[in-house]
C-alpha positions as CSV (number, residue, x, y, z in Angstrom):
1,X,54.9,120.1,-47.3
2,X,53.2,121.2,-50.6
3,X,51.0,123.7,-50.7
4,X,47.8,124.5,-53.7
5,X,47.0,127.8,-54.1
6,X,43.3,128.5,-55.6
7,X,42.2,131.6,-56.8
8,X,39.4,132.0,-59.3
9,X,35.8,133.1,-59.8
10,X,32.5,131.6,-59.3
11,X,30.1,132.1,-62.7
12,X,27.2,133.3,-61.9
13,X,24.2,131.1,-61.0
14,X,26.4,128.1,-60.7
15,X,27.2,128.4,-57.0
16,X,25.2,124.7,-56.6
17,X,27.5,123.1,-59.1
18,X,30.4,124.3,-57.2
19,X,28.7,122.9,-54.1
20,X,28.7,119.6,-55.5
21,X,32.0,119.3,-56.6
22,X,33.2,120.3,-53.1
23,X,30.9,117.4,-51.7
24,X,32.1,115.4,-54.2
25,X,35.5,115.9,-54.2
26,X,35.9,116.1,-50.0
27,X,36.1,111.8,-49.8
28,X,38.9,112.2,-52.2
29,X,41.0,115.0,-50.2
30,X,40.2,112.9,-47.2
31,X,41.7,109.4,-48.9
32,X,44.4,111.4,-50.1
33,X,45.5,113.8,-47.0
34,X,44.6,116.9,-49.0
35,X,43.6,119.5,-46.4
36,X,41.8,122.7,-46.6
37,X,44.4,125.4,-45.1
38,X,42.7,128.7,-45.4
39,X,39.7,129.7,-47.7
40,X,38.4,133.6,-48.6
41,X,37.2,135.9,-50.4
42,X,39.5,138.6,-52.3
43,X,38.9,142.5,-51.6
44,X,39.8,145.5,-52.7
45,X,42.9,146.9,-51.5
46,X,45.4,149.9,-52.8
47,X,48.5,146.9,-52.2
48,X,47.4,144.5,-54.2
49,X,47.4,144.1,-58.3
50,X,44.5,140.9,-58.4
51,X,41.5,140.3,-56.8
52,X,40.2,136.8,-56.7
53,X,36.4,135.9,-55.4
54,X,37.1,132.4,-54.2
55,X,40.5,131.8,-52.7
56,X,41.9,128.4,-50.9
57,X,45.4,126.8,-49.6
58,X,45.5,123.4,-49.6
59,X,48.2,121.4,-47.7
60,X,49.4,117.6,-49.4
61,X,52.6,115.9,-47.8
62,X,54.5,116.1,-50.4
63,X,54.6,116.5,-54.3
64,X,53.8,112.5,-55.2
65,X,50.5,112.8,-53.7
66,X,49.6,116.1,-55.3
67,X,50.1,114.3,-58.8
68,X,48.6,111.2,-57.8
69,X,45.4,112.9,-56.0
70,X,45.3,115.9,-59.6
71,X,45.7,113.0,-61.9
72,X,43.2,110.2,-60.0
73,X,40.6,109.2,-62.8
74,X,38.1,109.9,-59.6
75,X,39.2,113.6,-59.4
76,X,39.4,114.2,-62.8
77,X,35.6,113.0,-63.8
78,X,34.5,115.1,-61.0
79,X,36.5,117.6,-62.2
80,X,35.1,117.4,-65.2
81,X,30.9,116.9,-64.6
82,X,31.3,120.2,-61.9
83,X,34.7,122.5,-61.6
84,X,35.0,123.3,-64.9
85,X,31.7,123.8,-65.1
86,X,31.6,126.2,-62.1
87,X,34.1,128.2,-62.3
88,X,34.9,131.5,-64.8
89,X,38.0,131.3,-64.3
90,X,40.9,129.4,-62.3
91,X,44.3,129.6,-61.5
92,X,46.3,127.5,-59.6
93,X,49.7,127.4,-58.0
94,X,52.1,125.4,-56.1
95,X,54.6,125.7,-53.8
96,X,57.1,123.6,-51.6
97,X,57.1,125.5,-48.1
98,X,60.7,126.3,-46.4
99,X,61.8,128.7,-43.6
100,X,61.1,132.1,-44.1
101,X,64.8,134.6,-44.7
102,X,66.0,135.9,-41.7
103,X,67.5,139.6,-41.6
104,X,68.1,139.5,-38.1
């Protein structure tokens, strides 16, 4: 399983255009099997070194469909016309899950 880490900031005033691209973009995930894992907003905390207004895990099967769902001409015009319009900034990461290390 692959997961997409999200983290990034909303600009301000363009909380619509981020609302289309999610409506926009949902028939995609859904063709492709991306799923919505966990979404949230970032606080303040002593522990931590970033905080991040918009947060989100997606899950994809594996890292194939990442690259064909990121690089579908689909995704990428609605990319375009609304999340990089949206957003202030954006980071994004990914990672192959595996079992936790076990000290036991």
């Amino acid at each position: 399983m692959i997961y997409l880490v999200i983290q990034g900031k909303i600009k301000a005033g363009a909380e619509e255009i981020y609302t289309k691209y999610l409506q926009d973009v949902a028939p995609l995930m859904k063709e492709y099997g991306v799923e919505v894992e966990l979404v949230g907003t970032g606080f303040e905390c002593g522990f931590t070194n970033q905080i991040h207004q918009n947060n989100a895990v997606l899950r994809v099967k594996d890292r194939e469909t990442l690259e064909k769902f990121l690089g579908d001409e689909r995704y990428l015009e609605i990319k375009k016309k609304y999340r990089d319009k949206a957003y202030e900034y954006l980071n994004l990461s990914v990672f192959e899950n595996r079992p936790p290390r076990r000290f036991d």
